[in-house]
C-alpha positions, 0 to 999 in steps of 0.5 A: 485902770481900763487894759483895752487890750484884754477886751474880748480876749479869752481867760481860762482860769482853774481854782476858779471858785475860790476866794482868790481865784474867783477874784482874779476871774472877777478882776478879768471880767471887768475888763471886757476878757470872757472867762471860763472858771473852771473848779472841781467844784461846779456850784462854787464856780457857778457862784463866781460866774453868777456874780460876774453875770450880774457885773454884765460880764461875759462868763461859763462855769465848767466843772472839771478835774486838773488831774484828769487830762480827760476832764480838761479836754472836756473842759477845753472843747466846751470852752472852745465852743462857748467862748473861743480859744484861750488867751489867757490861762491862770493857773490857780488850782492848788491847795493843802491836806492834813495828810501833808501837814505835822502837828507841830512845827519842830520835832522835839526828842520826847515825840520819839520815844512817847508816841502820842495820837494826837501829834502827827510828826514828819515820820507820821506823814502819809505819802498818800497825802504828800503826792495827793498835795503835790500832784494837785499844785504841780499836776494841777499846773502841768495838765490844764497847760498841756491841754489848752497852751496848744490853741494859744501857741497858734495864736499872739499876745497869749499869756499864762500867770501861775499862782505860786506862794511865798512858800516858794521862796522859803518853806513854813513850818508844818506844811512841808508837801504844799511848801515843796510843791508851790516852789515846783510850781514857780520853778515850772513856771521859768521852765514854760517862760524858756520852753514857750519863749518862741512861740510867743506864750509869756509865762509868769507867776504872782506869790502871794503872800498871807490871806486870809480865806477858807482854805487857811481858815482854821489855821488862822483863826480859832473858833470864837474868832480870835487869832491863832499864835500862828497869826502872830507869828505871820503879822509879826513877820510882816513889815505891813503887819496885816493879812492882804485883800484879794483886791490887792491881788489884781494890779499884778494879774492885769499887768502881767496879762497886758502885753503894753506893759509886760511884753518883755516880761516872762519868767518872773515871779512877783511876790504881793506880800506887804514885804514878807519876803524881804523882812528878815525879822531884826 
């Protein structure tokens, strides 16, 4: 499907190295939108942007920090120069640590009385870990917002999509800091879509469900390839009974983004989940 009204548009997206990310900002791109990947990471969001060149799109790679205001209004002036102002800001940047990760997924009476190196329980967390995973999903959000939201409130048909998770909804076990923070991010997002309502900046946000990219990885799979208990559990609790493909992601982006079909549309959060959400499991 072709959204003439996102040609030549400006997209801002964050994370944008990244698998699903990157594919978002790839999705844009095809539909005439000049996008910005911004990542932390500058050579992966060069690879993004590489392929895009190669797609004929419009596109920058800029290395930049979420939680550095400062490196965000770099990333901003450069955007500005380069491309115009920002239309469309996707806020994906986000991730886990092992710091903010136990090792099991229930505590059991004998992890408190025979200490074990190997089992990392909910009283072994690091704070240090808990903020650095909260900060990179909520602040991860807040900044790139403060910085570039000022240019679209001046402009019409300005919209920011949040990437929020299932988390959001009801928490995993073992991730209790990135299970928190993703449902910060989709409770922030009905804060903007009221905070922005009048200046005409639609605020939503996409939840997807399980993935399968480098980030979750280890989690997933073992190292000869096969699927981790924890696999199964997720598959089983998946009405589809399959992980979802990036590509299934895009329909949500673009109609979130084009106001001919989502103009009355803000402060929601749709889930893409092969019906995760809605199976209670009998």
């Amino acid at each position: 499907m072709i959204h003439e009204n996102l040609k030549g548009r400006v997209a801002v997206v964050t994370g944008g190295g990244g698998v699903l990310c990157g594919d978002f900002a790839k999705a844009l791109a095809r539909q005439g939108v000049k996008v910005a990947v911004l990542d932390l990471n500058e050579a992966a969001a060069q690879k993004v942007a590489d392929e895009i060149t190669a797609e004929g799109g419009t596109v920058i790679a800029v290395g930049c920090n979420v939680l550095d205001t400062d490196s965000m209004r770099q990333a901003r002036e450069t955007v500005n120069s380069k491309l115009g102002t920002c239309d469309i800001l996707l806020n994906g940047a986000g991730g886990n640590n092992p710091k903010g990760t136990t090792t099991k997924e229930t505590l059991e009476k004998i992890d408190l009385v025979e200490k074990n190196d190997d089992i990392k329980t909910f009283f072994d967390l690091d704070p240090d870990g808990i903020s650095f995973v909260f900060n990179l999903n909520f602040l991860g959000t807040l900044i790139p917002t403060q910085v570039f939201a000022p240019d679209m409130a001046q402009k019409e048909n300005t919209c920011i999509v949040m990437i929020t998770s299932m988390n959001a909804f009801r928490p995993l076990t073992k991730i209790p800091a990135y299970s928190a923070a993703k449902a910060a991010v989709k409770n922030f997002t009905e804060f903007m879509a009221v905070h922005f309502a009048e200046v005409g900046i639609r605020v939503n946000s996409i939840a997807p469900g399980f993935f399968s990219t480098n980030q979750n990885k280890s989690l997933l799979w073992n190292e000869d390839g096969t699927p981790t208990a924890r696999t199964g559990k997720i598959l089983a609790a998946t009405p589809m009974k399959r992980f979802g493909e990036p590509k299934e992601l895009e329909g949500s982006l673009l109609f979130l983004c084009d106001e001919e079909y989502s103009s009355f549309i803000t402060g929601t959060t749709i889930a893409v989940d092969g019906g995760f959400n809605a199976y209670s499991g009998v």
